[in-house]
C-alpha positions as semicolon CSV with decimal commas, in nm:
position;residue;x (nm);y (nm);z (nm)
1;X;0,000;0,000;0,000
2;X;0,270;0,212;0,075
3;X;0,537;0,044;-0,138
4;X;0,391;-0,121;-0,421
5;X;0,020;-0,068;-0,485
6;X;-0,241;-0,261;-0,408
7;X;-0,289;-0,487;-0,673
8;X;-0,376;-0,800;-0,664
9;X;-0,423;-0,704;-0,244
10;X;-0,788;-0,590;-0,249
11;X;-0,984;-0,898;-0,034
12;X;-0,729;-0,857;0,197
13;X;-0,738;-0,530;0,222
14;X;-1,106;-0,520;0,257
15;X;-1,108;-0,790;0,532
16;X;-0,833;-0,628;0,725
17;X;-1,012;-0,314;0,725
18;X;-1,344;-0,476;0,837
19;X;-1,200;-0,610;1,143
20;X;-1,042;-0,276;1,210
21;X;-1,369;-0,117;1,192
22;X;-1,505;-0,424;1,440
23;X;-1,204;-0,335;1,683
24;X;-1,191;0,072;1,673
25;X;-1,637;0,034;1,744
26;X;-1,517;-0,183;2,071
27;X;-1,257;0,113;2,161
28;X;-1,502;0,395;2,054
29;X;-1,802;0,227;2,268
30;X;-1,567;0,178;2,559
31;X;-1,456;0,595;2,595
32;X;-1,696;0,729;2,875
33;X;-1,847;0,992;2,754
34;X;-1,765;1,219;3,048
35;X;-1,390;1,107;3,093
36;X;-1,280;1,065;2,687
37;X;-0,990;0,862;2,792
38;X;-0,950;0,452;2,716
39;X;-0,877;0,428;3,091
40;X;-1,010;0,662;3,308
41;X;-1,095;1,062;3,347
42;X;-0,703;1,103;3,271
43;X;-0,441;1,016;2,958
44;X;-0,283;0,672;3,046
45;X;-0,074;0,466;2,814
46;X;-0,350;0,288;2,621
47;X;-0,443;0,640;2,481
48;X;-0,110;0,664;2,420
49;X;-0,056;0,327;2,222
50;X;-0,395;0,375;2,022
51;X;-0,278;0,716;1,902
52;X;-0,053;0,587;1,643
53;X;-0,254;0,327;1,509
54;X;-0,555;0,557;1,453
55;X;-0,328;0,816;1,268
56;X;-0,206;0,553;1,030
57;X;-0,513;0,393;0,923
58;X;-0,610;0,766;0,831
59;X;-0,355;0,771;0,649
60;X;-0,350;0,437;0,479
61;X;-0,717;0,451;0,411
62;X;-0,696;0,810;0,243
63;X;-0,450;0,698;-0,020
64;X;-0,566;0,703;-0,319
65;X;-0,587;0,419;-0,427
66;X;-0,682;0,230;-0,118
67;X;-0,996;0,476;-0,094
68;X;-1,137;0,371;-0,371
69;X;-1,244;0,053;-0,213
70;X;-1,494;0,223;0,010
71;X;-1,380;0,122;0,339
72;X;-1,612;0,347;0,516
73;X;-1,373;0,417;0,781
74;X;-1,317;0,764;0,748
75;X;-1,372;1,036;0,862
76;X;-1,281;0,877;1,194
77;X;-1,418;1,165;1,373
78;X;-1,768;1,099;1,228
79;X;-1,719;0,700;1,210
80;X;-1,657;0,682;1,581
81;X;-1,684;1,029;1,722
82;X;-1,551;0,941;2,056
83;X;-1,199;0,826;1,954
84;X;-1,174;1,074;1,715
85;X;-1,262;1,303;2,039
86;X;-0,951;1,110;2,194
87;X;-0,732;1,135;1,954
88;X;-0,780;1,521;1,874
89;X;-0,720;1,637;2,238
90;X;-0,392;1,418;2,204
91;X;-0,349;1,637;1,864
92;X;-0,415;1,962;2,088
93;X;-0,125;1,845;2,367
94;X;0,229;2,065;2,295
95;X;0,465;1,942;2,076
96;X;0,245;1,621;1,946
97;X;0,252;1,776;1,567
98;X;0,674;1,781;1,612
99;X;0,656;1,341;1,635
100;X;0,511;1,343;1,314
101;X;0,706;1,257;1,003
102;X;0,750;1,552;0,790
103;X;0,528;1,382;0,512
104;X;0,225;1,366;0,730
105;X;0,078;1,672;0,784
């Protein structure tokens, strides 16, 4: 996907994605709504460890070819508004934009 294309890679791609989508509903349906944090009313380390792995899907499933197989996984802030919630008030914390590769934003 990165390196490659995707040809040839679509069912798998499709089927990886679906159980993403199962996986990030379990995490979305799991944030309190009054303490927006994986693990509590405060940031612990499984915010910290889903971070990543939310930014990347974005960013795998917004190529351009990978988004034409209508994932339906983005936006994540719609999909599953309350780790989207998560992960922008880990966007809003200083210096968070300075771990990001220079190609990402």
């Amino acid at each position: 996907m990165f390196f490659g294309g995707i040809a040839g890679k679509e069912e798998e791609i499709l089927e990886n994605f679906q159980k993403l989508k199962v996986e990030f509903t379990m995490l979305n349906d799991n944030i309190s709504a009054d303490e927006n944090w994986l693990a509590g009313d405060k940031l612990s380390a499984a915010d910290i460890a889903i971070y990543p792995v939310v930014r990347f899907v974005e960013k795998l499933a917004a190529q351009e070819d990978v988004s034409k197989l209508n994932l339906d996984i983005l936006p994540i802030q719609e999909k599953y508004p309350k780790l989207g919630n998560l992960v922008q008030k880990i966007d809003e914390m200083p210096n968070v934009e300075s771990l990001y590769p220079p190609d990402w934003r």
